[in-house]
FIKE-534063 format. One record per residue: residue in three letters; chain; x, y, z of N, C-alpha, C in turn. Coordinates in nm, 3 decimals. Example, Ala and Ser with C-alpha at 12.3 -4.5 7.8 and 13.67 -1.06 7.14 Angstrom:
(r 'ALA','A',(1.319,-0.569,0.780),(1.230,-0.450,0.780),(1.320,-0.330,0.780))
(r 'SER','A',(1.285,-0.225,0.708),(1.367,-0.106,0.714),(1.290,0.003,0.787))
END
This chain:
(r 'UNK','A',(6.457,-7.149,-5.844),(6.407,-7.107,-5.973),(6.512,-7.019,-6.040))
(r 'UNK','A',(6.577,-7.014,-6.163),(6.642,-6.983,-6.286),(6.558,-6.824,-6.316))
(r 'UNK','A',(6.671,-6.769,-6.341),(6.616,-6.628,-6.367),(6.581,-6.687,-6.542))
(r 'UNK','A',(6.497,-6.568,-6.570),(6.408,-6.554,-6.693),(6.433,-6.488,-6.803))
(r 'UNK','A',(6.470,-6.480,-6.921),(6.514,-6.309,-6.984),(6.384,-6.305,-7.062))
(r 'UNK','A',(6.338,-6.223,-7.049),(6.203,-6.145,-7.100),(6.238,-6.025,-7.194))
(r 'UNK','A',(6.373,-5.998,-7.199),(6.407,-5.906,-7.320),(6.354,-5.921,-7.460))
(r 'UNK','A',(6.324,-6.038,-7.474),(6.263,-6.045,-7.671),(6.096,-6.033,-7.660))
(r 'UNK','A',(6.064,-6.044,-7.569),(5.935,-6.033,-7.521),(5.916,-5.857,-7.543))
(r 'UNK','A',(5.979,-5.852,-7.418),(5.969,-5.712,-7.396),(6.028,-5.584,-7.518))
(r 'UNK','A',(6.085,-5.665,-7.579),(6.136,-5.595,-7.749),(6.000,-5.598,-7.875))
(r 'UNK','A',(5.943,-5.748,-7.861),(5.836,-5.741,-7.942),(5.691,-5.631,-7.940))
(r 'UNK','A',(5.672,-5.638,-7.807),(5.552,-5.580,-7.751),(5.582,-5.423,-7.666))
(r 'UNK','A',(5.576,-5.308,-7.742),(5.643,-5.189,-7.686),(5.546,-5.148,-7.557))
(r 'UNK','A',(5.426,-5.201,-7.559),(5.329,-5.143,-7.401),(5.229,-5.248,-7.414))
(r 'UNK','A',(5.126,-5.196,-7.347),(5.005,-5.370,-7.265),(5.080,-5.396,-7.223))
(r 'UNK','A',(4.944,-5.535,-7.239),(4.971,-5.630,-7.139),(4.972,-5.801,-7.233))
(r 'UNK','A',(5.101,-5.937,-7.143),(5.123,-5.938,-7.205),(5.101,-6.118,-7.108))
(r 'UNK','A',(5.030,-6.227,-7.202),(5.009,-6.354,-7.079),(5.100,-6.465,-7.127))
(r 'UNK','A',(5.149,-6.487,-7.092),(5.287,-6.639,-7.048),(5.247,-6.742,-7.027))
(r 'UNK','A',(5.301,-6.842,-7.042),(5.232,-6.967,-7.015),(5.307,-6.948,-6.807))
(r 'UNK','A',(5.284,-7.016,-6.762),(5.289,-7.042,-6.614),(5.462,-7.074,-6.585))
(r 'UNK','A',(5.525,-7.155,-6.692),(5.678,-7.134,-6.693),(5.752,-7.021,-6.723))
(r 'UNK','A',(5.650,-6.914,-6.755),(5.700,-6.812,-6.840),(5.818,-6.787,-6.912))
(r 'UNK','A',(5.776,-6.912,-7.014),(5.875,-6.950,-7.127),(5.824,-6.959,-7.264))
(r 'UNK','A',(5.673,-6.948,-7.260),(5.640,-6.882,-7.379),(5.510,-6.814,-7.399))
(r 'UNK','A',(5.452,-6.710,-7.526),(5.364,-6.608,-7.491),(5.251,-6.670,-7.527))
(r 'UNK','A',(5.125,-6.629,-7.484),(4.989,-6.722,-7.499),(4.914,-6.583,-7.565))
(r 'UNK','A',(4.926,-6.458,-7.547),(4.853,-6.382,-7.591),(4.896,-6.206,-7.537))
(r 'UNK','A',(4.834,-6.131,-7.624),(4.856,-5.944,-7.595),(4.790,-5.896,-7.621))
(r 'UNK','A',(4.761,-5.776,-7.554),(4.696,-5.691,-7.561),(4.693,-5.601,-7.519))
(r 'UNK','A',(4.554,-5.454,-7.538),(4.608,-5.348,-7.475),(4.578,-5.349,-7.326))
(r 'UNK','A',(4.456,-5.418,-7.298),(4.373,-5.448,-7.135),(4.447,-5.551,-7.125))
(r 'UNK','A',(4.379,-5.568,-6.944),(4.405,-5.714,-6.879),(4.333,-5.771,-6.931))
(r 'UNK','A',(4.172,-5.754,-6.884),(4.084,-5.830,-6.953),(4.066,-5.853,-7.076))
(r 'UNK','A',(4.122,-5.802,-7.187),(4.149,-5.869,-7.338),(4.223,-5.983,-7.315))
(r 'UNK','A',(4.363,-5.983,-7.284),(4.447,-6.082,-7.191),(4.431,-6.191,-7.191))
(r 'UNK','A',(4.358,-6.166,-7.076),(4.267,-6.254,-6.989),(4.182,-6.420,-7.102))
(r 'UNK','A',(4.098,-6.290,-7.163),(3.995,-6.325,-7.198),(4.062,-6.423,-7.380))
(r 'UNK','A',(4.174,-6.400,-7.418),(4.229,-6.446,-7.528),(4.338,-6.558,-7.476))
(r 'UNK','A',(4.366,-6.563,-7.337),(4.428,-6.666,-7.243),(4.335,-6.795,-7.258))
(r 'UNK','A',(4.233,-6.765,-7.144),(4.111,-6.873,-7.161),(4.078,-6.946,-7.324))
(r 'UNK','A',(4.080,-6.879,-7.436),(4.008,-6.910,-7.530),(4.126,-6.995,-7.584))
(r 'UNK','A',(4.207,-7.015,-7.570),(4.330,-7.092,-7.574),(4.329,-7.221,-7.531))
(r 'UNK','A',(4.281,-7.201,-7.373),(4.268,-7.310,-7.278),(4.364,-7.288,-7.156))
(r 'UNK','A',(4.423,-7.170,-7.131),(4.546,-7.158,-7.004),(4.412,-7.080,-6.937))
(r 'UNK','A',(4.410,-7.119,-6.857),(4.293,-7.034,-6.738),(4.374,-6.955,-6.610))
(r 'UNK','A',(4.506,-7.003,-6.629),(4.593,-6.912,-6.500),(4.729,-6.910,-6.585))
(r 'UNK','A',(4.722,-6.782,-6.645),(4.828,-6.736,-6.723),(4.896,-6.635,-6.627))
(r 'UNK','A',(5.059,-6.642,-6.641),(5.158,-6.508,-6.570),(5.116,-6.436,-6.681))
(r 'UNK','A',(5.066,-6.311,-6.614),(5.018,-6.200,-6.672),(5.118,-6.071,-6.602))
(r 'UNK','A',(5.154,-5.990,-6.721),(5.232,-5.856,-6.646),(5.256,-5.751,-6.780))
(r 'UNK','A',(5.214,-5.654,-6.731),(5.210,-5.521,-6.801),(5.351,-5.456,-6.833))
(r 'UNK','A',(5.341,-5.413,-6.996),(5.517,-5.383,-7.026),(5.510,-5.268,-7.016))
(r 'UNK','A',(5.586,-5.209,-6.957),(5.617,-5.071,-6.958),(5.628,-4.980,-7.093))
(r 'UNK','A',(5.592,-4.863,-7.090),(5.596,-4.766,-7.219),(5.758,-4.756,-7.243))
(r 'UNK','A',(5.808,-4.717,-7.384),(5.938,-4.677,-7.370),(5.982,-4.529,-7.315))
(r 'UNK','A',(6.085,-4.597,-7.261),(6.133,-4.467,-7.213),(6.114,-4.451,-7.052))
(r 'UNK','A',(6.036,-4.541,-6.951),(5.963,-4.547,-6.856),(6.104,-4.667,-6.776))
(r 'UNK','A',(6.083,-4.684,-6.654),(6.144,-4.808,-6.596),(6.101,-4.872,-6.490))
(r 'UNK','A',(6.110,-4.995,-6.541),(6.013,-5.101,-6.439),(6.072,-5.156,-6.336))
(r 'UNK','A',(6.034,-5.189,-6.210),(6.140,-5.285,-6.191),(6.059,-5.343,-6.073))
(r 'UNK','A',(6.053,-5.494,-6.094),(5.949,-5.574,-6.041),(5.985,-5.687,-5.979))
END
């Protein structure tokens, strides 16, 4: 598997949380909860979205 750059992602959306399609190659939905997420994933039709929480600025992630 090919690394990912999530930098424009992670530029758009400064904190939440944030669901991917399963290639995590493009965004299906955001929010401030999981379960908003979640729940705006499904209503889409992706029922198993990569889901992962962006860090606040200023903070560092590393996952």
């Amino acid at each position: 598997m090919s690394a990912i750059d999530l930098r424009k992602i992670l530029k758009e959306n400064k904190s939440g949380w944030v669901a991917l399609t399963q290639d995590n190659k493009k965004k299906i939905a955001q929010g401030k909860t999981l379960s908003e997420v979640l729940k705006k994933a499904k209503e889409k039709g992706i029922e198993k979205p990569s889901v992962f929480k962006v860090p606040s600025l200023g903070t560092y992630y590393v996952g």
